[in-house]
py3Dmol code that shows the C-alpha trace and the ligand (Angstrom):
import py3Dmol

protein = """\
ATOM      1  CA  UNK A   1       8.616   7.905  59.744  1.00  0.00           C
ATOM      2  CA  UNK A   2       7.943  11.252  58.139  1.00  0.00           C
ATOM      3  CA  UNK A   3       6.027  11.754  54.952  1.00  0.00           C
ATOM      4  CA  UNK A   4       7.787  13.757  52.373  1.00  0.00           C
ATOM      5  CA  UNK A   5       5.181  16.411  51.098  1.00  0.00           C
ATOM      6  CA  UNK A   6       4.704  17.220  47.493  1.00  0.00           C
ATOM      7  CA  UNK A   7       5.256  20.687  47.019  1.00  0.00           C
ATOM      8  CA  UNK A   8       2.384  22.549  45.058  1.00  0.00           C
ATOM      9  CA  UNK A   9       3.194  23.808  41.816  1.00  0.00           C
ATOM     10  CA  UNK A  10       2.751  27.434  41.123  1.00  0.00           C
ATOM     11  CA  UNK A  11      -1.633  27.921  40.981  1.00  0.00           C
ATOM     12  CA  UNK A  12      -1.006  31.981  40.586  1.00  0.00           C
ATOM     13  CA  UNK A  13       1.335  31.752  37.344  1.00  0.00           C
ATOM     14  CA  UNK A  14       1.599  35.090  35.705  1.00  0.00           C
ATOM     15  CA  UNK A  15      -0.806  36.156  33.505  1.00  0.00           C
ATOM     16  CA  UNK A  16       1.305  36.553  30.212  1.00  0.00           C
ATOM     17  CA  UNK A  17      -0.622  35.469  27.538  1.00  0.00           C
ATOM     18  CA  UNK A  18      -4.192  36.712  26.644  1.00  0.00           C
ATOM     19  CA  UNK A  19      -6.507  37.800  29.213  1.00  0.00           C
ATOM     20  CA  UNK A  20      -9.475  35.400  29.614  1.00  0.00           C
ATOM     21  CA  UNK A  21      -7.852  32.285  27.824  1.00  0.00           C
ATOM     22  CA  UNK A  22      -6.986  30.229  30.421  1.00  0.00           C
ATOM     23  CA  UNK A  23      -3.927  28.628  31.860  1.00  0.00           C
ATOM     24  CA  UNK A  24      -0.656  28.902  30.497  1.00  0.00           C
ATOM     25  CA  UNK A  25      -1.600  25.209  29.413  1.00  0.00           C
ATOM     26  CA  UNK A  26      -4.350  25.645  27.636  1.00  0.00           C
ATOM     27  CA  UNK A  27      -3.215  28.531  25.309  1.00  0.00           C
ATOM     28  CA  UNK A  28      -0.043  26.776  24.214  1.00  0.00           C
ATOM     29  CA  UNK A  29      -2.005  23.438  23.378  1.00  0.00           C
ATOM     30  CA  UNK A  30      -5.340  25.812  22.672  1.00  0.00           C
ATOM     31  CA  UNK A  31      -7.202  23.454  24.657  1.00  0.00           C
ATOM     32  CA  UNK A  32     -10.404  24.823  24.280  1.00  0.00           C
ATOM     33  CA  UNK A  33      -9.966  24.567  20.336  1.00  0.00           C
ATOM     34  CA  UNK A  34      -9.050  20.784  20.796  1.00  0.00           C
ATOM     35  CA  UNK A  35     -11.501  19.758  22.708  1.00  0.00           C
ATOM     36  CA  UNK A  36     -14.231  21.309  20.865  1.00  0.00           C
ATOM     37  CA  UNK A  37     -13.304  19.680  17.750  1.00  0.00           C
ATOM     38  CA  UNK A  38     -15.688  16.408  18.294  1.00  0.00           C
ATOM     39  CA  UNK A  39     -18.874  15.864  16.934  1.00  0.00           C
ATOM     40  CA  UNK A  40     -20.957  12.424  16.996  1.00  0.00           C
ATOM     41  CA  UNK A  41     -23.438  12.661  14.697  1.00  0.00           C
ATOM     42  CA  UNK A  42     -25.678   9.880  16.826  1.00  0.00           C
ATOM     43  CA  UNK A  43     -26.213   8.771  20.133  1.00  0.00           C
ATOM     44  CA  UNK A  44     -23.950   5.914  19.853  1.00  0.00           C
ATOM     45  CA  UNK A  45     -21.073   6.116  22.696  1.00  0.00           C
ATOM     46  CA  UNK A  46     -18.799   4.087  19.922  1.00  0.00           C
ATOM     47  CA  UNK A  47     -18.257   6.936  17.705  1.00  0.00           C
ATOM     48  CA  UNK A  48     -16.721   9.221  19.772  1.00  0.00           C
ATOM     49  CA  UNK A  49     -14.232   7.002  19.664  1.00  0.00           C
ATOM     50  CA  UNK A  50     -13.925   6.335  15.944  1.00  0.00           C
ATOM     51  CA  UNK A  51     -13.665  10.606  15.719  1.00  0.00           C
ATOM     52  CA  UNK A  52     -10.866  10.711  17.771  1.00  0.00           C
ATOM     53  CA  UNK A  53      -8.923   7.877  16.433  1.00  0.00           C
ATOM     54  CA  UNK A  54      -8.954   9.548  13.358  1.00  0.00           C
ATOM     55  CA  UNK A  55      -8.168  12.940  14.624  1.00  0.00           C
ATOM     56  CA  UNK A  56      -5.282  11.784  16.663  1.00  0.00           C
ATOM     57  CA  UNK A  57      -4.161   9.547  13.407  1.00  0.00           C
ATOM     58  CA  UNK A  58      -4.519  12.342  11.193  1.00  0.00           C
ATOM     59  CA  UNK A  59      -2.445  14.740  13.278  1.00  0.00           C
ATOM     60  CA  UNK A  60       0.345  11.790  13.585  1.00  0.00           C
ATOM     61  CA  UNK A  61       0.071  11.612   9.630  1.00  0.00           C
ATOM     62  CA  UNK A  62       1.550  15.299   9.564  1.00  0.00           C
ATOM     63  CA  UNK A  63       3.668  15.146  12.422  1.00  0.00           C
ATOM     64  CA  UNK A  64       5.163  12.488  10.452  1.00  0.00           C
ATOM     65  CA  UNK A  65       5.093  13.791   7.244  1.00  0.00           C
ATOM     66  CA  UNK A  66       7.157  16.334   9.094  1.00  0.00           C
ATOM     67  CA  UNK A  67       9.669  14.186   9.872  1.00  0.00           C
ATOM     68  CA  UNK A  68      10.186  12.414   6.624  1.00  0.00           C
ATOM     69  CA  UNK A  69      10.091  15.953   5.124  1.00  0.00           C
ATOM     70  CA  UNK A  70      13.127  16.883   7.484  1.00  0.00           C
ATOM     71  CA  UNK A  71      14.448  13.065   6.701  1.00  0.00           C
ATOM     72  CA  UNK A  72      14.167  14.062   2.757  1.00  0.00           C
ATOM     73  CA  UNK A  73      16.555  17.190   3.094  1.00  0.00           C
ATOM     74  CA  UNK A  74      18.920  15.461   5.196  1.00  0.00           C
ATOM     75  CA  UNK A  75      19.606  13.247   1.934  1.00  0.00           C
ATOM     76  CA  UNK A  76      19.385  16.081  -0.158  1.00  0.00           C
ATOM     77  CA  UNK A  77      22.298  17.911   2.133  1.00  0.00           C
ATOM     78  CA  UNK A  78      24.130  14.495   2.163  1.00  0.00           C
ATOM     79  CA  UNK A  79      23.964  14.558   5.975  1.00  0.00           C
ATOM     80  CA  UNK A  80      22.794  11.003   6.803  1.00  0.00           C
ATOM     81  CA  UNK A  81      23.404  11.325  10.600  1.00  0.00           C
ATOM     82  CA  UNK A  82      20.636  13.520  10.895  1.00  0.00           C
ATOM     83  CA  UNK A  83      18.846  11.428   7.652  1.00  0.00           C
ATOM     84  CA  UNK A  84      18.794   8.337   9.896  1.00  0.00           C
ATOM     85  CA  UNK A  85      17.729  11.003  13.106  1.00  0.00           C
ATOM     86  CA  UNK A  86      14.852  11.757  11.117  1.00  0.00           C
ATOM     87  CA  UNK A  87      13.559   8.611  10.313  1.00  0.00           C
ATOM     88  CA  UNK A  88      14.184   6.936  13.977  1.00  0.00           C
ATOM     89  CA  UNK A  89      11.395   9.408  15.200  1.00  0.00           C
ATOM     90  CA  UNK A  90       9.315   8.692  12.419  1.00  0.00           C
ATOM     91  CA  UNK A  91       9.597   5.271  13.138  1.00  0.00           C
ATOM     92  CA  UNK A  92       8.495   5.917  16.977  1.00  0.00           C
ATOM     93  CA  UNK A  93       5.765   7.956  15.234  1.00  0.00           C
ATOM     94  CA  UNK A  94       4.804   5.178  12.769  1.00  0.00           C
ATOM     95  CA  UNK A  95       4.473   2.624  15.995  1.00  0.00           C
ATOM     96  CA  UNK A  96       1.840   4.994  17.924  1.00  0.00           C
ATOM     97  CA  UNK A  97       0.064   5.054  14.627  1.00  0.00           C
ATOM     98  CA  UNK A  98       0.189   1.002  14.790  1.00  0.00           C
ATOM     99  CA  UNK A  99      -0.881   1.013  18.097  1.00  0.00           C
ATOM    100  CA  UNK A 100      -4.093   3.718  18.035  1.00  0.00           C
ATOM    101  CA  UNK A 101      -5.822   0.761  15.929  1.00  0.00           C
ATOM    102  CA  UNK A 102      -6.386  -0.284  19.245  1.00  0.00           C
ATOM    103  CA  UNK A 103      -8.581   2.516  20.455  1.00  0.00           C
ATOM    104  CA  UNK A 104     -11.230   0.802  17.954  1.00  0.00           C
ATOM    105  CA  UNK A 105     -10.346  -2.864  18.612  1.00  0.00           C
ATOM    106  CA  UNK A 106     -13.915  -3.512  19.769  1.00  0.00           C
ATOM    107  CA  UNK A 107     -16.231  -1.956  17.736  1.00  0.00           C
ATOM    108  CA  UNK A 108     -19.432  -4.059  16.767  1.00  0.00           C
ATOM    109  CA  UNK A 109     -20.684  -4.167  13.325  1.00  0.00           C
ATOM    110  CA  UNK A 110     -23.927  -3.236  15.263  1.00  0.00           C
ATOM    111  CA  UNK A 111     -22.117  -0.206  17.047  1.00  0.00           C
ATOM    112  CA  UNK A 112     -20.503   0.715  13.651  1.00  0.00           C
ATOM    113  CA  UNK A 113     -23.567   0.472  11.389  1.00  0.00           C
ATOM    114  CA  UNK A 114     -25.436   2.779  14.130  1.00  0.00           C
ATOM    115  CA  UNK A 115     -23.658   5.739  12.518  1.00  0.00           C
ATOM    116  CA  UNK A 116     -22.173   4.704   9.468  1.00  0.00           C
ATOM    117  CA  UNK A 117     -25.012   5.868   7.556  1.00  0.00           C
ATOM    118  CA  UNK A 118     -24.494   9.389   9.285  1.00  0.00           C
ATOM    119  CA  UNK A 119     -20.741  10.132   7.629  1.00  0.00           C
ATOM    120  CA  UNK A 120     -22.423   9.526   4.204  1.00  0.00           C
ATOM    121  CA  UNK A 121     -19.561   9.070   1.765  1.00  0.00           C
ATOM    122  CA  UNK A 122     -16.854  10.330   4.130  1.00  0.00           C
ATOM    123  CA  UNK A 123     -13.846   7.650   4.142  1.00  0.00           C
ATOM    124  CA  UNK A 124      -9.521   8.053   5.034  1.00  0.00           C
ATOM    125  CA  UNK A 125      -9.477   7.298   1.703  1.00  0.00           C
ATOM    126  CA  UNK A 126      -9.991  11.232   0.783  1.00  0.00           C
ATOM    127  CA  UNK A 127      -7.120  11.910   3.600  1.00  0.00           C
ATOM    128  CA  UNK A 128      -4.808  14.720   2.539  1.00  0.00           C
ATOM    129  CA  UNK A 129      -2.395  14.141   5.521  1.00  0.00           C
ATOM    130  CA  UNK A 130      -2.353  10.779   4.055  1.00  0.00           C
ATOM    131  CA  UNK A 131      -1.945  11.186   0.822  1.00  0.00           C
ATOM    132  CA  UNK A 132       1.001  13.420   1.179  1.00  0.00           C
ATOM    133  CA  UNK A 133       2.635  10.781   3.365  1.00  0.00           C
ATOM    134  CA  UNK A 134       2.228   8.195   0.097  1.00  0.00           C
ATOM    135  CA  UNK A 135       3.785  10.615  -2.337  1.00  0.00           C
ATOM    136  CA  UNK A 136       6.969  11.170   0.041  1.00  0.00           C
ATOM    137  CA  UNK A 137       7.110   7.637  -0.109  1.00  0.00           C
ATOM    138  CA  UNK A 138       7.453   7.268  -3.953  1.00  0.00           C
ATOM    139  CA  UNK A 139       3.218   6.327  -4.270  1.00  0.00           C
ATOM    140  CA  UNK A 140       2.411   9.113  -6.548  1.00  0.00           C
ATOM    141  CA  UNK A 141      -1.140   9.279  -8.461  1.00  0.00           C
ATOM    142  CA  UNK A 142      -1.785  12.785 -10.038  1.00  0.00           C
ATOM    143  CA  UNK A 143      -5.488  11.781 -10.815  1.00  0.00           C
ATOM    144  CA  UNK A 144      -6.136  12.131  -7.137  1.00  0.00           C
ATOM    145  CA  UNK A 145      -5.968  16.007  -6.564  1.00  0.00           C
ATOM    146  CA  UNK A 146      -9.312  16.076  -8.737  1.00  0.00           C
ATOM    147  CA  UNK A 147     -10.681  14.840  -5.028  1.00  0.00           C
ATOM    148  CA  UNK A 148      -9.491  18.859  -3.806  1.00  0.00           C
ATOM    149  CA  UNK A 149     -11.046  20.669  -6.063  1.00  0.00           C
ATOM    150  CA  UNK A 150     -12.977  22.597  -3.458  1.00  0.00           C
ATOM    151  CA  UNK A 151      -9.807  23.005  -0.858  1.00  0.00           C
ATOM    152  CA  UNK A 152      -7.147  24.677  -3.539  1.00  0.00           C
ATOM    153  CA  UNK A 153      -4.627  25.133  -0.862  1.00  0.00           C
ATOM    154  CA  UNK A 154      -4.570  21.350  -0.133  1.00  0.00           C
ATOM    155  CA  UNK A 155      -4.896  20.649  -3.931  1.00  0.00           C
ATOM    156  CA  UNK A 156      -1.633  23.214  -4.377  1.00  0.00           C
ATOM    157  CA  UNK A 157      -0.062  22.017  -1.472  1.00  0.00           C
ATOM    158  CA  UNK A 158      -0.271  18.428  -3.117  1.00  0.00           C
ATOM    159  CA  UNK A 159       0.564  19.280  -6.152  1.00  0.00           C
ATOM    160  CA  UNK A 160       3.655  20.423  -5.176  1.00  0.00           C
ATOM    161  CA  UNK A 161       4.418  17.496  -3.195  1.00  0.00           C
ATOM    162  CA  UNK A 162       3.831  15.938  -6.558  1.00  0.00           C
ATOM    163  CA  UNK A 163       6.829  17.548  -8.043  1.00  0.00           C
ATOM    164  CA  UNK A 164       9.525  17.206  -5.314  1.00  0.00           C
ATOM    165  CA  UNK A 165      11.419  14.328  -5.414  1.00  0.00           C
ATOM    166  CA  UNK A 166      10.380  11.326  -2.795  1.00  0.00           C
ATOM    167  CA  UNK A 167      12.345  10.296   0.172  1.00  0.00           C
ATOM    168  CA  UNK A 168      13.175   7.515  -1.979  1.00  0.00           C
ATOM    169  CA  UNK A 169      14.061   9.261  -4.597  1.00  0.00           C
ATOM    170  CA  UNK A 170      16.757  10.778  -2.656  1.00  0.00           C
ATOM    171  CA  UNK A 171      18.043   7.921  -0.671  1.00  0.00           C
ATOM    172  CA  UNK A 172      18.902   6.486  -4.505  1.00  0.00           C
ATOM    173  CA  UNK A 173      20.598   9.888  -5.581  1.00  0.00           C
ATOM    174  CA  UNK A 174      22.568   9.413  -2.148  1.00  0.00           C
ATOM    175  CA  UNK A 175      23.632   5.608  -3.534  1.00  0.00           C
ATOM    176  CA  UNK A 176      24.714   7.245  -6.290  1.00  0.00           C
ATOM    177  CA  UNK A 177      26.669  10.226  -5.007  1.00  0.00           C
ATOM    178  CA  UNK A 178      28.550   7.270  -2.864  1.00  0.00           C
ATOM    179  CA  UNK A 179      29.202   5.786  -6.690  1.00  0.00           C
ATOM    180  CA  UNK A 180      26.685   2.944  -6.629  1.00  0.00           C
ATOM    181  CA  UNK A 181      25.872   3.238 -10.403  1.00  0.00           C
ATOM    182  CA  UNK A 182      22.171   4.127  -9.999  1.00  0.00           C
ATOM    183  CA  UNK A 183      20.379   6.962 -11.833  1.00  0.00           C
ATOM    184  CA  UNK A 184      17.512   8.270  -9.851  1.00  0.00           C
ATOM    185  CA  UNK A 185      14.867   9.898 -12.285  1.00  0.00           C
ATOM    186  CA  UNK A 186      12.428  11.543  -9.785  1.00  0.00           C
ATOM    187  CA  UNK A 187       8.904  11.642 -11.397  1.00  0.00           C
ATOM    188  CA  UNK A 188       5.239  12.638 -11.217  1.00  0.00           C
ATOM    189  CA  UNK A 189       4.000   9.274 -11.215  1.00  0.00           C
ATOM    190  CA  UNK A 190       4.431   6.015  -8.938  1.00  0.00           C
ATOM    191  CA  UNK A 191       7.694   4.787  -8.649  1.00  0.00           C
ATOM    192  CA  UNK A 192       8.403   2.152 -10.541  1.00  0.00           C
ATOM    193  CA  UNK A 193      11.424  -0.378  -9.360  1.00  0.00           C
ATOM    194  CA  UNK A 194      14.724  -0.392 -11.308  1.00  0.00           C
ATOM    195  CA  UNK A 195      17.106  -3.554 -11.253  1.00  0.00           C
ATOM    196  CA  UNK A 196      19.390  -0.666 -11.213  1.00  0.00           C
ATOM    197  CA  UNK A 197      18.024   0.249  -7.789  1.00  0.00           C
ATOM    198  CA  UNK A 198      18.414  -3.497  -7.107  1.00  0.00           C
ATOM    199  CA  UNK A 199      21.757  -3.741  -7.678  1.00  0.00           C
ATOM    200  CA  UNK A 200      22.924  -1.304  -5.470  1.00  0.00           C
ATOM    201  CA  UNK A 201      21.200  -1.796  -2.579  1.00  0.00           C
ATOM    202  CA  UNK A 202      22.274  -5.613  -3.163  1.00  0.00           C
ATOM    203  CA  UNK A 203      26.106  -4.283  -3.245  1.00  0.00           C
ATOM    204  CA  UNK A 204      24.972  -2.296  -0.368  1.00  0.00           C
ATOM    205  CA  UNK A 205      24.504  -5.746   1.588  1.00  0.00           C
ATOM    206  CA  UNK A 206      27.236  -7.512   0.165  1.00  0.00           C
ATOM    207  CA  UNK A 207      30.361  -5.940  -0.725  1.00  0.00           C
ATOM    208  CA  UNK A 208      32.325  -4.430   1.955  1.00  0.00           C
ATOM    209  CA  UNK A 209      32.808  -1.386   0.833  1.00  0.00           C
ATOM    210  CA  UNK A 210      29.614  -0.338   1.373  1.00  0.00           C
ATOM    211  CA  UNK A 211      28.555  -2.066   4.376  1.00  0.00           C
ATOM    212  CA  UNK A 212      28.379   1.261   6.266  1.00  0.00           C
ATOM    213  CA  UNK A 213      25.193   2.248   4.350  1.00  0.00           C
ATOM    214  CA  UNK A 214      23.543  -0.657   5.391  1.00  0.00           C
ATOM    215  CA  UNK A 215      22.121   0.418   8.400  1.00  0.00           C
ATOM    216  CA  UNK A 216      20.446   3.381   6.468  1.00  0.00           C
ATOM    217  CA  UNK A 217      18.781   0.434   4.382  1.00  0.00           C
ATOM    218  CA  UNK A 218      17.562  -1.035   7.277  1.00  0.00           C
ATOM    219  CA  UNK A 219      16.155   2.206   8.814  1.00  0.00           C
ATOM    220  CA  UNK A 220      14.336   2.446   5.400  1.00  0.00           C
ATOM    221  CA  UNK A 221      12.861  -0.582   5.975  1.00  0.00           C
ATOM    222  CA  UNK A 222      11.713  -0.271   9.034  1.00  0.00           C
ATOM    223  CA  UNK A 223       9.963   3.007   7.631  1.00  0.00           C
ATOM    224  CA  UNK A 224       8.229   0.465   4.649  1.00  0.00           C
ATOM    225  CA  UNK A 225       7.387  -1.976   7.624  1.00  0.00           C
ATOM    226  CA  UNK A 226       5.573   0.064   9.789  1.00  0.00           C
ATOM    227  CA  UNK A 227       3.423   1.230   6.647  1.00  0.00           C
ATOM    228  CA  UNK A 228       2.459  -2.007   6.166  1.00  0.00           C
ATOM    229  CA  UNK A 229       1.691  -2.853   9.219  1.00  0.00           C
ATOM    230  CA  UNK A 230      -0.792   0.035   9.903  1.00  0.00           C
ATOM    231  CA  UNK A 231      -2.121  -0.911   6.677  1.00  0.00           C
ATOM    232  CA  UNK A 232      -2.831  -4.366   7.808  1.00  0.00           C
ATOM    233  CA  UNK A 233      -4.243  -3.360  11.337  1.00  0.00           C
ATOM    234  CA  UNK A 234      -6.411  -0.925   9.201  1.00  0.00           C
ATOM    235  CA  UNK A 235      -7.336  -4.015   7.061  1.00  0.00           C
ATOM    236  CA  UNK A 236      -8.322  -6.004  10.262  1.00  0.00           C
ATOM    237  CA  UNK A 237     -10.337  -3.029  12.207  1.00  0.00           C
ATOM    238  CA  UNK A 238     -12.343  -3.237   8.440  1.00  0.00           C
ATOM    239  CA  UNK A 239     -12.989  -6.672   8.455  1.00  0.00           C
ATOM    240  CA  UNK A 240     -14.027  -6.969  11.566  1.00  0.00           C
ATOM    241  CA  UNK A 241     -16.576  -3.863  11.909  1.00  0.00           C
ATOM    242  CA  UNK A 242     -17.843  -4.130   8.230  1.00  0.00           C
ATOM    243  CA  UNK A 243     -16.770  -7.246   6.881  1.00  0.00           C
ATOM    244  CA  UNK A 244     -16.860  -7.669   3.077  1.00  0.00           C
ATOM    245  CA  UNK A 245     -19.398  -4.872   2.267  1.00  0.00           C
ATOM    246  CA  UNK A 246     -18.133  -2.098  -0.212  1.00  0.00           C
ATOM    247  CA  UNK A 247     -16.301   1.017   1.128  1.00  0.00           C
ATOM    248  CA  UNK A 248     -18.215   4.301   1.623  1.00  0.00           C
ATOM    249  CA  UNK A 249     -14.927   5.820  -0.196  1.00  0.00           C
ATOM    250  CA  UNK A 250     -16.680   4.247  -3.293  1.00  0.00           C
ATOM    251  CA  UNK A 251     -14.213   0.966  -3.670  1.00  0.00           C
ATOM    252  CA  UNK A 252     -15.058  -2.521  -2.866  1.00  0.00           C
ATOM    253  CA  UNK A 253     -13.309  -2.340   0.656  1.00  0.00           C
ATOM    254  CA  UNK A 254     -11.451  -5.852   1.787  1.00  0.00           C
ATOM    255  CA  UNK A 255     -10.322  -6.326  -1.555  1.00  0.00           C
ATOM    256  CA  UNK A 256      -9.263  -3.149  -2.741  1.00  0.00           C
ATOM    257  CA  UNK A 257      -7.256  -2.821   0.790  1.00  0.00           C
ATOM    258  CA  UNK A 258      -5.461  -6.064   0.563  1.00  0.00           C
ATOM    259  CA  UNK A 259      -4.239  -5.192  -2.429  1.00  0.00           C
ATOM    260  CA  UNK A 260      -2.874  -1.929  -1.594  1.00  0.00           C
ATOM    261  CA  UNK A 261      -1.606  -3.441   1.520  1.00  0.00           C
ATOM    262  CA  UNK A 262       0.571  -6.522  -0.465  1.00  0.00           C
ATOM    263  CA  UNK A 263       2.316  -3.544  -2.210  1.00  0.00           C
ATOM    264  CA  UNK A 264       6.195  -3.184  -0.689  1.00  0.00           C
ATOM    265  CA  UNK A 265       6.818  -0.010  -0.092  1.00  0.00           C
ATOM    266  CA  UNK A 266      10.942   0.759  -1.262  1.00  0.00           C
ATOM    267  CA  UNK A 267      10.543  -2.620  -3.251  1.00  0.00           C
ATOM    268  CA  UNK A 268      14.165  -3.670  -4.030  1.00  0.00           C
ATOM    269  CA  UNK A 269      14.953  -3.523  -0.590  1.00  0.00           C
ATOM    270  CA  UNK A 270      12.401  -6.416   0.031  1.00  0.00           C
ATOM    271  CA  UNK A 271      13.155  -8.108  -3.543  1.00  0.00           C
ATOM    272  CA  UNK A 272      16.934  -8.109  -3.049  1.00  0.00           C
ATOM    273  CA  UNK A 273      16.219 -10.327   0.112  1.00  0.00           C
ATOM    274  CA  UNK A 274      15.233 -13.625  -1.950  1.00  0.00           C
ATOM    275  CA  UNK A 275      19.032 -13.385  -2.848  1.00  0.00           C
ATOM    276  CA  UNK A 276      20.667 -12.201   0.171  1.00  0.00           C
TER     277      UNK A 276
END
"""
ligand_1 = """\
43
HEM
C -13.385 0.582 11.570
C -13.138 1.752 11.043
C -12.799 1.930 9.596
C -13.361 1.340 8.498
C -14.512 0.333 8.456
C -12.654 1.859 7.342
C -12.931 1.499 6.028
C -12.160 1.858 4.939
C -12.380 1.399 3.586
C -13.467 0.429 3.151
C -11.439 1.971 2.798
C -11.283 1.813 1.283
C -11.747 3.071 0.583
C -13.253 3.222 0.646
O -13.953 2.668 -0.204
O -13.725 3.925 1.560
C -10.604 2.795 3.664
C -9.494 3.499 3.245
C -8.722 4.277 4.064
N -8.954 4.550 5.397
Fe -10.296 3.611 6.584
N -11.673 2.717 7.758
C -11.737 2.798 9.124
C -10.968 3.577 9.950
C -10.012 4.457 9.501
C -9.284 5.361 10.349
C -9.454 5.536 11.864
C -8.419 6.032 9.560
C -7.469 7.098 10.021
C -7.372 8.268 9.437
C -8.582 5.531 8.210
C -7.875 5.943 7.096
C -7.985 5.391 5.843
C -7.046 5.653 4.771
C -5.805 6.538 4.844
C -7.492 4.942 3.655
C -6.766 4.800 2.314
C -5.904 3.580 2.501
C -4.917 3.223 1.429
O -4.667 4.009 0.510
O -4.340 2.107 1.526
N -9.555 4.572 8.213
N -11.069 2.707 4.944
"""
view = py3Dmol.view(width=600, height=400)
view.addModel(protein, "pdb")
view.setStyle({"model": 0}, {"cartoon": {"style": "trace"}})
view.addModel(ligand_1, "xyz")
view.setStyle({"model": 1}, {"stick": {}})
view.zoomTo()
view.show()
């Protein structure tokens, strides 16, 4: 029997890009750039590993703040086809997020505490990529910009985020372009539920009429899912590598997560369930 042999991929490819950069490879993904970008403070093999879980979560935080954003004018164009698009690869986005708790699923509180010290008051908490994903979601708090005072392009960027409308925000003006009497009133601050809201996402689910936006409330709740359940793996990782001690973000850690975690994101679509 003959062996089939695996050709050899191009090793002379042509020299397009800059001289002296590398492969082809590594100046598209700048390669060098990336992998220069981590640095333990301590000798403690563990942290490399917290770094790059929160580098690789922090870049998924904007690639999916990217889709949402896309998601967001999808609604605005009334074009729900690519609206629901959107938010499917968001949601594959949201469930790699889930899943990169793992990479710190062992972590000691001895292996933590060797270099917790060494991040001083560092915490996600102070998370731009974060925080923008929470005000596309409807969470706004204007009081937290003060934290940018010393990155004004992050602190204008947010601001502006501020402003615009949410995702929510638009998947109610969509309810009520298709004459489910809701008024969206897009604000500055956190979104606070309607039973306006609630009623239409309930006639969403129960009159006929409607039915064909229900899958769009169910893609919406997959989004509010996932969020939760990255904020619950977060809230695990935490109790198990630092138990109940206070956050270095300057809050009192367990508790102040579990309470941000029990809060539904898109609430009427959760609080129209107890009469569904
Ligand atoms: C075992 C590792 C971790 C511990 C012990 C930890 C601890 C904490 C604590 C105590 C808080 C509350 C705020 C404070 O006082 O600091 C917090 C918030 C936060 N952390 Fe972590 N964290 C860990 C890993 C991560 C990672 C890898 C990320 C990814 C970027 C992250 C992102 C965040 C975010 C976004 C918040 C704000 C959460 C919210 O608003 O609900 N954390 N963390």
């Amino acid at each position: 029997m003959g062996h089939d042999t695996v050709e050899t991929p191009n090793l002379s490819f042509g020299r397009g890009g800059e001289p002296g950069r590398g492969t082809p490879y590594a100046q598209y993904v700048r390669l060098e750039e990336l992998h220069s970008l981590q640095h333990p403070r301590s000798k403690e093999p563990a942290e490399l590993s917290f770094i790059v879980t929160t580098q690789v979560m922090e870049l998924l935080f904007d690639l999916l703040r990217h889709e949402w954003t896309q998601a967001r004018q999808a609604l605005r164009d009334d074009d729900l086809t690519a609206a629901l698009a959107a938010l499917r690869r968001g949601t594959h986005v949201q469930d790699v997020l889930v899943e990169s708790w793992d990479l710190l699923a062992t972590m000691t509180p001895q292996e933590f505490n060797s270099f917790r010290a060494l991040f001083g008051e560092a915490s996600g908490f102070q998370s731009s990529a974060f925080l923008h994903l929470e005000f596309l979601l409807g969470n706004k708090n204007a009081a937290l910009l003060n934290m940018y005072e010393e990155m004004p392009g992050t602190r204008a960027e947010l601001a502006e985020a501020l402003r615009e409308s949410s995702l929510y925000d638009e998947a109610l003006a969509l309810l009520a372009r298709r004459g489910l009497g809701v008024r969206p009133e897009p604000s500055e601050q956190r979104y606070r539920p309607s039973e306006e809201a609630a009623a239409a996402w309930r006639r969403v689910y129960t009159d006929p009429e409607y039915a064909a936006l229900q899958p769009f409330a169910e893609a919406l709740l997959d989004v509010a899912e996932r969020v939760t359940r990255w904020r619950q793996r977060h809230l695990s990782a935490v109790k198990r590598t630092m138990g109940g001690k206070p956050g270095s973000g300057g809050s009192s850690g367990l508790t102040w997560l579990r309470k941000s975690a029990e809060q539904d994101v898109f609430p009427e679509l959760w609080t129209i369930r107890d009469e569904l």
